[in-house]
N, C-alpha and C positions, 0 to 999 in steps of 0.2 A: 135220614140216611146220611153215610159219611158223604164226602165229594168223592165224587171220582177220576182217578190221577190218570194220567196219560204215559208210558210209561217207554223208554227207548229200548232198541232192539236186547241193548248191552246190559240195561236195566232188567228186562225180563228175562235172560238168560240167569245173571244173578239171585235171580226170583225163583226160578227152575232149582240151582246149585243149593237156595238155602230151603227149602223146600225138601231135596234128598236127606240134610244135615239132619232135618227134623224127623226122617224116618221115613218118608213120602220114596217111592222108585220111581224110577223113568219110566218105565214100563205101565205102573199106574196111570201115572202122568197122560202119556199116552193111549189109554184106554178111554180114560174118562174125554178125552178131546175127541179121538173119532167116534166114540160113541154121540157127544154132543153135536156132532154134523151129521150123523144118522138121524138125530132127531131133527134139526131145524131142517133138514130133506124131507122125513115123514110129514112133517105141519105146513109144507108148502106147495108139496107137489104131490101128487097122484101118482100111485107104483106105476113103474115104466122101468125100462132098459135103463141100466146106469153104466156108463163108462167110466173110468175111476183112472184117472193118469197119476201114476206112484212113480216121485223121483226118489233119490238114493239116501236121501236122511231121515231126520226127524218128520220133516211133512209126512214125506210119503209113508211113512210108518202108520201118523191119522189116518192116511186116505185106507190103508188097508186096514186097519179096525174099522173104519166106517164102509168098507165094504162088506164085513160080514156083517156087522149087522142088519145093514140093508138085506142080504143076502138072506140070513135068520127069518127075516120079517117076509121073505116070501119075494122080493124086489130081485129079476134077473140081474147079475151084476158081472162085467168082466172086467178084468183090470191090467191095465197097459203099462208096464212096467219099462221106465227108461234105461233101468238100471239097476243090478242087484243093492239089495238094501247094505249101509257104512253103519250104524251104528247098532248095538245090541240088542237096543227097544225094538229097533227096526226089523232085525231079523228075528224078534223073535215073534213081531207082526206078521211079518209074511210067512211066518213057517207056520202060522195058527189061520191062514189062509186056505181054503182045499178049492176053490171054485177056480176058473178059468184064466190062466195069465196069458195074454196075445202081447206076442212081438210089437216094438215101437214103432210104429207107422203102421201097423195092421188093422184095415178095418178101417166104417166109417164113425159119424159122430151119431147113431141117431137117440132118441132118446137124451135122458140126463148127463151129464158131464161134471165130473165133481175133479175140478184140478189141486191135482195134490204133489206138483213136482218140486216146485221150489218156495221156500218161505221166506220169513221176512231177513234171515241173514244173507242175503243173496247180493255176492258185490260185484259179479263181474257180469258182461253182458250175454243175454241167453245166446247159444251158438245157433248156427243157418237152420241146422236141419231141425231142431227144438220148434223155430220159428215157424217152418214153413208146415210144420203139424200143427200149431196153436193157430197157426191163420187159416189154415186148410179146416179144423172142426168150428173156428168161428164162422166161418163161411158156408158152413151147411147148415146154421141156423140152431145148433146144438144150447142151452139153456145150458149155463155154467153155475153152477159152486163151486165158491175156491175156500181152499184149507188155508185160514190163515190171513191171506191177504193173493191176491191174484199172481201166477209167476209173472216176472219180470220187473216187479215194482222193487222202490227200496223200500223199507220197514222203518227208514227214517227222515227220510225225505217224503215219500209218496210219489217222487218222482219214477220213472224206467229206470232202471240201471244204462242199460242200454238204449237202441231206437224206438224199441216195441216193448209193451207189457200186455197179458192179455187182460179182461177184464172178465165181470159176474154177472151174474142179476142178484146174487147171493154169495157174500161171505160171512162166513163163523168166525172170530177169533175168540182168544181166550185168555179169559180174566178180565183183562182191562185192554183198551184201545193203545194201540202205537200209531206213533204222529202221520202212518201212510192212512189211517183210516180216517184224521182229518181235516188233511193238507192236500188241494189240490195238486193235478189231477189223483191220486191217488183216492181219495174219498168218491171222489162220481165212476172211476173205476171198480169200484168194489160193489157198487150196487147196493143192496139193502146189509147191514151191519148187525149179524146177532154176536153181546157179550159172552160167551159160557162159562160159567164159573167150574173148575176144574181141582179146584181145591191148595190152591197156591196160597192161600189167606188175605189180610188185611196187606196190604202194598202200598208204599208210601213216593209220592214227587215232588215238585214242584212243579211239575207240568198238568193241567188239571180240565176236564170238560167242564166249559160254564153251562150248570142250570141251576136251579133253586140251593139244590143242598150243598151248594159251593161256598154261600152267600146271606140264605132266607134267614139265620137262626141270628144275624143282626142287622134284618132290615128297619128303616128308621119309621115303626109304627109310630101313628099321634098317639097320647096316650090322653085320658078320660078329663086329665085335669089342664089339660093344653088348652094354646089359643093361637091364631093365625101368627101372632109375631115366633111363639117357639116352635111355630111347626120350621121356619126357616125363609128368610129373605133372600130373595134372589134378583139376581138384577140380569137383562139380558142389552147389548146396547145394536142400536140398530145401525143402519147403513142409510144412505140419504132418501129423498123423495122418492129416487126411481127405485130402488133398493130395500122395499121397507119387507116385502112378504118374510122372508127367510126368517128372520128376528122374530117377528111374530107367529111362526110356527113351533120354535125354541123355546118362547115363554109360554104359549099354550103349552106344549109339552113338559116343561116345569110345573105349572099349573094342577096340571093334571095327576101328573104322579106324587104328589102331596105338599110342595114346599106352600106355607102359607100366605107371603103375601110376595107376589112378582111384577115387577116393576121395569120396564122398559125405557133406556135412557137412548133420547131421540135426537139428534140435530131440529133446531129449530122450523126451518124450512121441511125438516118431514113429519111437524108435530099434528098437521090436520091428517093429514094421509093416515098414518097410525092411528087419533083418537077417532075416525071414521069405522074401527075395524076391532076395538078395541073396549070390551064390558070387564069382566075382571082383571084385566091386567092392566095397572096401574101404570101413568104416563108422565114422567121428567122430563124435560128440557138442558142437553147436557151438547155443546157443539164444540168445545176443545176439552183438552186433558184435564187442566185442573177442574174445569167443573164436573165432567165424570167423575174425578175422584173426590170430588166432595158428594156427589149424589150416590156414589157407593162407599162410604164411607163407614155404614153400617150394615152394609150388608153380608149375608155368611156364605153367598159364592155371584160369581160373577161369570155369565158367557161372551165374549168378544171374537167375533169371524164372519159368522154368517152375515153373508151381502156385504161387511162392515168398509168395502175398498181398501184396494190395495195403493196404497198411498204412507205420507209419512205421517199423518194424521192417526194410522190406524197404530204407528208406533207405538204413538207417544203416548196414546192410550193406554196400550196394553204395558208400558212400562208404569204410568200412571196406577193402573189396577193393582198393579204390584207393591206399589206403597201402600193397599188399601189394608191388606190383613186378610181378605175373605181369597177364599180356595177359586181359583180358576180355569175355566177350559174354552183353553185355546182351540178355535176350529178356525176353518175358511184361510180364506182374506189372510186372518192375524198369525196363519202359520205362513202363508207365501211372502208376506213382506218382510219377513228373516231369513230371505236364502239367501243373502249377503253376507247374514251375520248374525247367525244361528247360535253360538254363542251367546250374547249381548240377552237373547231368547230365556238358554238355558240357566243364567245366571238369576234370574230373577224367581225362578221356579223351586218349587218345595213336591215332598214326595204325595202330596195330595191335591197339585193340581192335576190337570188332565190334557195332554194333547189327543187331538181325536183328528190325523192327515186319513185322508185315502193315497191310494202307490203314489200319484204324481203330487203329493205334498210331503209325501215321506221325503222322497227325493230329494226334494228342495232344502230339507231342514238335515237329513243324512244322507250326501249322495253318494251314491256306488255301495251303501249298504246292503239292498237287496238285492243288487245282483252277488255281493261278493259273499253275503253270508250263506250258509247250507241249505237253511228253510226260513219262511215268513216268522217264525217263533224264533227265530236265534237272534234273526236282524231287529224283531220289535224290544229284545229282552237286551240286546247291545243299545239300541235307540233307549228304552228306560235307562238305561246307569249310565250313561252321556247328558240324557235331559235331566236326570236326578228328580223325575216325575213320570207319572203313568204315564205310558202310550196306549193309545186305542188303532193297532193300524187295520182299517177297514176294510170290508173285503167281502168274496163270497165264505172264507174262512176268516173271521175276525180275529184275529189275535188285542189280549188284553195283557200289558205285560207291568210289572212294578219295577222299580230299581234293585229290589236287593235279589230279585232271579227269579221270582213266581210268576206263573202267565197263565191264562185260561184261553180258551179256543170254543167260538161260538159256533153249535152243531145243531141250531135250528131257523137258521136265514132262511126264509124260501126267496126267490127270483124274483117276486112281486116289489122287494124292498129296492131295487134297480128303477130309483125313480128320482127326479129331480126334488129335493125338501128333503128326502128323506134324513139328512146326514144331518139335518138343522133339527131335526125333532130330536134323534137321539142324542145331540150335545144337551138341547134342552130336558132330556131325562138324567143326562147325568148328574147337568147343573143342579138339575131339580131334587135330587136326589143329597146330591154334598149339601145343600143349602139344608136339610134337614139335619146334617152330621154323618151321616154315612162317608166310611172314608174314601180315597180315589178309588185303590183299587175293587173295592165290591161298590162302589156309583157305578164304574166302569162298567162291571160284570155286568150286575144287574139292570142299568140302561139298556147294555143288547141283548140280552136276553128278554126283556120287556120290547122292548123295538120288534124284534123280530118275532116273538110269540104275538104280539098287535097285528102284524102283518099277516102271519098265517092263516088265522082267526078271519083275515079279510077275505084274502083270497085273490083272485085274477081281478084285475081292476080297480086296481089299490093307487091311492093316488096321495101324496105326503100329506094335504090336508084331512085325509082321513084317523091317520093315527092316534093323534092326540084323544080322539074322541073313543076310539080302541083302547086305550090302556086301562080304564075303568072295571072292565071285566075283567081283564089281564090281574090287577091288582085284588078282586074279589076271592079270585080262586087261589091267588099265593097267601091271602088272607088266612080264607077255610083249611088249605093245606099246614099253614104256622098255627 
């Protein structure tokens, strides 16, 4: 299957406009979408009272198609209308409506709740009295579907517009996802996410959901005639005595997702600590710069962060690495010791290395980007063309971005991955991954999206030594699947 793009408010109206070009009405349009929320109502819930809130545009136009069909199918349905309907679609919704319209604030919430007031072009903040009915039927315990995306969010942010938005247990959109479906809060506001294809066609971004079909069609399988040196050399370097686990959770997870031979470059004083802990993953001796970079020298990617201290040691290293030729990802440690001089950083990087901060390392390395930019995807995709290399900025929404404007958004993190290691295993899938030739940004991808599909897989009581040992299966089934 193709990828699938993420698409902005302003994008999907365009999408609408050339979609009429082609012959396609509004009216259509608008048919096939509330009928498409009739249906994911039919496959969720058991006929009951539906209350149906129709605001004055486009939404509310769905909500009243999917009221008759509810209605058709036998489902009492009334519908609470904010507002006569603005647009033509709209009016010609509600005039093919014959069931029950109750006044705005009439009535309680019991039963289903399908909110169809305001969608995702909504820029100004919902008014008192809107408010104090969305909080009056949340608070009767009423089970919500929303048309679209819930009122009060933006459709491009996923933020409120305003103080309040309400939320779902179920939202519909259609075609393809926009960035509120998954960018907090807006994604845990929406509740459970059905696509509906509605007949807008093939739609093209740069904005893209990571999963397989983003990425699988050139993952770096071994092939029949390989052997350990060409599946890919990766070197992970570690952090001293007291410092060593991290490193060695990053080369097992290289290990794991297939680079063939991975090699951990040790300060001397940490070399019993590591070879006590350490079966396939090979052991150097490496305590200043130049000899790292002779010990990775050959090698096809290199990870330096995890545990590695924050000191000038970890510099000179990571400028060292940089002479070496092999692809790099920068985590930990080796992104905080450049918040001086983040620059000096970026100058050494090419577009298939990889930084992988969480927020307070973004920070360090771009500060005031996140707060100043709109959404997590605008400040990672500004961070990519500043580093002139992938960023990975981590999260419960991952943003994966490249320099020249593409970025994926990872839609299958469960909570369990909120663990100390965790962030060291998936450097080490990514390393592990470039080390076979995979470029940054699909290493990137597909790192967290194997990260996180490991983790699922696990469940409650997931603990960072567990995944490396997860990606196995993870790997099986994108196998079967390619």
């Amino acid at each position: 299957m193709p990828a699938r793009p993420i698409l902005s408010v302003a994008e999907l109206a365009y999408a609408d406009r050339a979609a009429v070009r082609r012959g396609e009405t509004l009216e259509g349009l608008m048919q096939r979408a509330g009928r498409a929320v009739a249906r994911a109502v039919e496959a969720r819930f058991p006929p009951q009272p539906v209350r149906v809130l129709c605001g004055p545009g486009d939404n509310g136009g769905d909500g009243y198609v999917a009221a008759a069909e509810l209605a058709r199918k036998g489902w009492p349905v009334v519908i609470e209308a904010l507002a006569p309907p603005a647009s033509p679609a709209a009016r010609a919704a509600r005039a093919a409506w014959t069931g029950t319209v109750a006044a705005w604030g009439d009535g309680g919430g019991e039963g289903l709740l399908i909110d169809a007031l305001f969608g995702a072009g909504l820029n100004r903040p919902l008014d008192s009295g809107i408010l104090r009915r969305l909080e009056a039927l949340k608070t009767s315990g009423a089970q919500t579907v929303a048309v679209d995306l819930p009122s009060g969010l933006s459709g491009d942010t996923g933020r409120p517009v305003g103080g309040f938005a309400a939320s779902a247990e179920l939202t519909v959109t259609f075609q393809v996802r926009k960035p509120v479906h998954v960018l907090f809060p807006g994604r845990e506001l929406c509740g459970e996410i059905v696509v509906a294809d509605i007949g807008l066609g093939a739609l093209t971004s740069d904005l893209f959901e990571n999963d397989p079909d983003l990425w699988l069609e050139r993952f770096p399988w071994p092939s029949t005639s390989g052997h350990k040196h060409s599946r890919g050399r990766l070197a992970v370097v570690s952090g001293g005595p007291w410092r060593t686990g991290a490193a060695r959770l990053a080369a097992r997870a290289g290990l794991r997702v297939g680079a063939g031979v991975v090699t951990l470059a040790s300060p001397r004083d940490a070399l019993a600590v590591n070879a006590a802990h350490l079966e396939a993953v090979m052991l150097v001796a490496a305590d200043t710069a130049d000899e790292l970079e002779d010990a990775c020298s050959a090698m096809d990617a290199v990870i330096i962060g995890p545990a590695a201290g924050i000191e000038d040691g970890t510099r000179e290293k990571v400028f060292a690495l940089g002479r070496t030729g092999a692809a790099l990802v920068i985590d930990a440690d080796a992104i905080t010791v450049f918040r001086q001089s983040p620059g000096d950083l970026f100058a050494l990087l090419d577009v298939d290395d990889v930084l992988t901060p969480h927020e307070g390392e973004f920070e360090r390395l771009f500060p005031g980007k996140l707060t100043r930019a709109p959404t997590r995807i605008d400040a990672a995709r500004e961070a990519a063309l500043k580093a002139g290399a992938v960023v990975v900025l981590k999260g419960a929404d991952t943003v994966v971005a490249h320099p020249d404007g593409r970025a994926a958004i990872n839609l299958n993190a469960p909570p369990w991955l909120a663990t100390a290691g965790s962030g060291d295993v998936l450097a080490g899938l990514i390393g592990g991954l470039l080390a076979q030739g995979a470029s940054g940004f699909d290493a990137a991808c597909a790192g967290a999206w194997i990260h996180a599909e490991a983790a699922e897989r696990f469940g409650p009581g997931l603990v960072s030594e567990d995944l490396p040992g997860l990606v196995p299966e993870v790997l099986s089934n994108l196998y079967a699947r390619n």
